[in-house]
LUMDO-919593 format. One record per atom (N, C-alpha, C): residue in one letter; atom name; x, y, z. Coordinates in steps of 0.1 Angstrom, whole numbers, plus 5000, padded with zeros to 4 digits. Layout:
 code site    u    v    w
    A   CA    X    Y    Z
...
This chain:
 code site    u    v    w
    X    N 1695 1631 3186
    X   CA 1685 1641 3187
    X    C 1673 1636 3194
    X    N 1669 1642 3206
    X   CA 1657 1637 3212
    X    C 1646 1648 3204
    X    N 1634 1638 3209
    X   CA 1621 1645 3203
    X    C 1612 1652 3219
    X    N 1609 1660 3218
    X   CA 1604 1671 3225
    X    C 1590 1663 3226
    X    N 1585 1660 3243
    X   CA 1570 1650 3239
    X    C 1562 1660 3241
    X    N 1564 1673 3238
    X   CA 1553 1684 3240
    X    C 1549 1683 3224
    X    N 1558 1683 3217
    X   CA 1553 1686 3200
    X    C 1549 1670 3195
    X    N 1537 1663 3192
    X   CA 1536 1654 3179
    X    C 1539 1650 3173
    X    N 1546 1639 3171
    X   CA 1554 1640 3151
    X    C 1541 1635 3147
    X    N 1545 1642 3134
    X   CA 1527 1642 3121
    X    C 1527 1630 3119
    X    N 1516 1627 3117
    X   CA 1507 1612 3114
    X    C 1516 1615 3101
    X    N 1522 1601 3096
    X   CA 1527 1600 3081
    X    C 1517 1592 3075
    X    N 1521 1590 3064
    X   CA 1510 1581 3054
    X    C 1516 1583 3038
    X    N 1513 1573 3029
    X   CA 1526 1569 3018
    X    C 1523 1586 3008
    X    N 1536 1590 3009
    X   CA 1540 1601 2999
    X    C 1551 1597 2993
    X    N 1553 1596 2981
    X   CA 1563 1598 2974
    X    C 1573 1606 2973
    X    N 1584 1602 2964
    X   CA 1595 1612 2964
    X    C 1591 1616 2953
    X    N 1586 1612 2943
    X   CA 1578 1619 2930
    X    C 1570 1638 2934
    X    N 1563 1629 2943
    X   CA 1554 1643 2952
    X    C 1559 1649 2957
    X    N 1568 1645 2965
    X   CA 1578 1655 2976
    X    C 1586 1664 2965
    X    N 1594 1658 2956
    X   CA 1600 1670 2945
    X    C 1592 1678 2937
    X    N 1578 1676 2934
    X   CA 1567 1684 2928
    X    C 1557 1696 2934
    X    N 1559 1694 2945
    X   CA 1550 1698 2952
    X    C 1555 1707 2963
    X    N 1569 1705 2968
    X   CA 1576 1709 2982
    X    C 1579 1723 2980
    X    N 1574 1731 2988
    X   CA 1578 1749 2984
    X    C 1568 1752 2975
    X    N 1559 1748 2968
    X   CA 1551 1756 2963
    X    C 1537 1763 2965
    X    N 1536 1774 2958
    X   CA 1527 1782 2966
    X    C 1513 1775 2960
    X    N 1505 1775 2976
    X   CA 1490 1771 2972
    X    C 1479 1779 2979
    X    N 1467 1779 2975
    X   CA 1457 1789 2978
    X    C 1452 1778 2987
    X    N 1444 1777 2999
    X   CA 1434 1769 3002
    X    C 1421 1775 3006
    X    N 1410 1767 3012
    X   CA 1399 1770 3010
    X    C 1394 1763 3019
    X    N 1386 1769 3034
    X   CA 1380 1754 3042
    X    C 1387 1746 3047
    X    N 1400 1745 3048
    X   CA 1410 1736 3055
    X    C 1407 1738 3070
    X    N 1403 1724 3074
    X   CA 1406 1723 3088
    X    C 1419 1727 3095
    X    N 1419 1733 3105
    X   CA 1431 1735 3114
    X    C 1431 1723 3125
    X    N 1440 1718 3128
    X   CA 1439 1708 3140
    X    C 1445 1713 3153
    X    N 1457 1720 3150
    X   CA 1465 1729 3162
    X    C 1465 1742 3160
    X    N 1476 1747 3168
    X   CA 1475 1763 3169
    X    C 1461 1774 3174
    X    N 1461 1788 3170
    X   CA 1455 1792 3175
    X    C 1438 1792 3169
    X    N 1436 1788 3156
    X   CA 1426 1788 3146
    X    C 1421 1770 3149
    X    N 1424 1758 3157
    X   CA 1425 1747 3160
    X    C 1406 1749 3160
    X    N 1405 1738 3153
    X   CA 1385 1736 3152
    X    C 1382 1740 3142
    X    N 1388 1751 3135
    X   CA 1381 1756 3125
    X    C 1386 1754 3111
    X    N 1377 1761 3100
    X   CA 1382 1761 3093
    X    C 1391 1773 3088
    X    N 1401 1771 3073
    X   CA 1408 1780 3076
    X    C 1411 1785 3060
    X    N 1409 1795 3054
    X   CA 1413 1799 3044
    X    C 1427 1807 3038
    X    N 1431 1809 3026
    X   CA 1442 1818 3025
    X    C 1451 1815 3015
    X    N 1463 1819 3017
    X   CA 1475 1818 3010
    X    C 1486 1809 3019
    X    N 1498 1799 3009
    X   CA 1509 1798 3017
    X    C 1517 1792 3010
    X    N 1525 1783 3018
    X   CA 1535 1776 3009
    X    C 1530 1760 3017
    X    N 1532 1753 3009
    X   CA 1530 1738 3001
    X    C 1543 1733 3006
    X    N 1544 1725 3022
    X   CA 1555 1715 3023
    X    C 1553 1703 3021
    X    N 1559 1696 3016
    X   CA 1560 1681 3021
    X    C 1570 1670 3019
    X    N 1571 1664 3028
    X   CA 1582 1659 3032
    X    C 1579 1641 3030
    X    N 1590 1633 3026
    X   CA 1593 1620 3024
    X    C 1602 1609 3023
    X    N 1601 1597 3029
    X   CA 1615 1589 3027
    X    C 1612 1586 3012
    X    N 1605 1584 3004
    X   CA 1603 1578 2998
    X    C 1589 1565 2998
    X    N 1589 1564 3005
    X   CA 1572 1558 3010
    X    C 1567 1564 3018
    X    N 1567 1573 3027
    X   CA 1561 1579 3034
    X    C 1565 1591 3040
    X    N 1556 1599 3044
    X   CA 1558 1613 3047
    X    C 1547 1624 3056
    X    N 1546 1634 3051
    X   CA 1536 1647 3056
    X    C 1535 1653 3050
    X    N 1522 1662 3046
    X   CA 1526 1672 3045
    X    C 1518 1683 3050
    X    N 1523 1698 3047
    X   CA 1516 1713 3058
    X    C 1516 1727 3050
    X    N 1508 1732 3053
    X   CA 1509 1746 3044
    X    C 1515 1754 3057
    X    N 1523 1761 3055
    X   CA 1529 1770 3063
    X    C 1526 1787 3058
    X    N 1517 1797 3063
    X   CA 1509 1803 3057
    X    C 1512 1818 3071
    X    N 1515 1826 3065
    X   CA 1519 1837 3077
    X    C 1503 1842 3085
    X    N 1502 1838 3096
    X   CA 1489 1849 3100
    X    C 1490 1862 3101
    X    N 1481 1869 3103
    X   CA 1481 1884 3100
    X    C 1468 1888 3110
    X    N 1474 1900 3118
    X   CA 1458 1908 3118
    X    C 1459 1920 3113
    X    N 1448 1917 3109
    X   CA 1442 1927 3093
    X    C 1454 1928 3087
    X    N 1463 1941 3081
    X   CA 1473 1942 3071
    X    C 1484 1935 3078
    X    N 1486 1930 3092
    X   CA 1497 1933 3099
    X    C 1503 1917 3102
    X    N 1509 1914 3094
    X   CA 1518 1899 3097
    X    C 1521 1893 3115
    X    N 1516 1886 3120
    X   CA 1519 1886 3135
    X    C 1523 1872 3140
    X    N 1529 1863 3125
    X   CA 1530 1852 3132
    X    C 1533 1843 3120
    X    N 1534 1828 3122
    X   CA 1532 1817 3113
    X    C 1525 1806 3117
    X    N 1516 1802 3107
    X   CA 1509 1792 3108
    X    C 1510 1781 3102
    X    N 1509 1771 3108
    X   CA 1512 1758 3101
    X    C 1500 1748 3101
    X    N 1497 1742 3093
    X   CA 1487 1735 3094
    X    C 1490 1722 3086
    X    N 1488 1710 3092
    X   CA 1493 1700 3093
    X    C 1479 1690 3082
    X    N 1484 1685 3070
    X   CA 1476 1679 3060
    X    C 1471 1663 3066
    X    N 1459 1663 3067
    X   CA 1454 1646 3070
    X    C 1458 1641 3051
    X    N 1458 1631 3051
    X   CA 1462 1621 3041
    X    C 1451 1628 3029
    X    N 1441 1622 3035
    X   CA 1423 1626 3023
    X    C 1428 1641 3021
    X    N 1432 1653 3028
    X   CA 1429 1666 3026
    X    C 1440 1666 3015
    X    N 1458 1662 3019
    X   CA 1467 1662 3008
    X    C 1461 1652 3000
    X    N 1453 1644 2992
    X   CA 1448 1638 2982
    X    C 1442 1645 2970
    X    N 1435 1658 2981
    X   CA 1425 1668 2973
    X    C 1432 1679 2964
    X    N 1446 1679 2971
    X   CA 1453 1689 2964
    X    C 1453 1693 2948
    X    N 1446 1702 2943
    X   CA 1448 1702 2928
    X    C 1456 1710 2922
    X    N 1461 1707 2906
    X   CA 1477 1710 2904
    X    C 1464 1721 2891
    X    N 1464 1734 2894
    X   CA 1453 1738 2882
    X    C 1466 1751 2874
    X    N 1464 1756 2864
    X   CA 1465 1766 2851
    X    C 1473 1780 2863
    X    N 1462 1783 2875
    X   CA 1468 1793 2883
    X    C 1480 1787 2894
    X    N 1485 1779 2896
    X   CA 1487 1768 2903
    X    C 1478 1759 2915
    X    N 1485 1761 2925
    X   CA 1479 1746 2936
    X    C 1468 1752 2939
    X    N 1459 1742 2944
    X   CA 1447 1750 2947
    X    C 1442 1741 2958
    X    N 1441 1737 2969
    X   CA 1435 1727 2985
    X    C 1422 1733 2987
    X    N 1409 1726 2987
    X   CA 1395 1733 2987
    X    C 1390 1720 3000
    X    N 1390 1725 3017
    X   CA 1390 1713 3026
    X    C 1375 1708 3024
């Protein structure tokens, strides 16, 4: 399988398989999350999504993958790509996940 040198592969950095099975697919709220790519890139970015992340076992990524919308109207998918420090911040609270960038 070749890699496409138009797309990135994500900066890894040590994740667990502990993390990867606790955390992977679950829904989180964020808050202020930097965007790095796509069309919201510079800014910050709020909302709803789902919680990936991916690992050999020492190392990994992870991305909220979060549908964009204008106004009521679904028009896309967003992905936004976790720096290490931002997946650090992730908190596990009573409503569940909660990422505050």
């Amino acid at each position: 399988m070749s890699v496409n040198d138009d797309q990135p592969l994500p900066v890894r950095y040590p994740v667990t398989q502990e993390d990867a099975t606790r955390l992977h697919e679950k829904q989180v709220k964020f808050e202020g999350v930097p965007a790095d790519s796509g069309p919201q890139a510079g800014t910050s970015v709020s909302g709803e999504g789902t919680l990936m992340v991916y690992s050999d076992g020492r190392e990994g990524w992870a991305e909220i993958h979060s549908d964009a919308h204008l106004g009521p109207i679904p028009v896309g998918r967003q992905i936004i790509a976790l720096a290490e420090e931002t997946f650090r911040r992730i908190e596990e609270t009573p409503e569940g996940l909660f990422l505050r960038g």
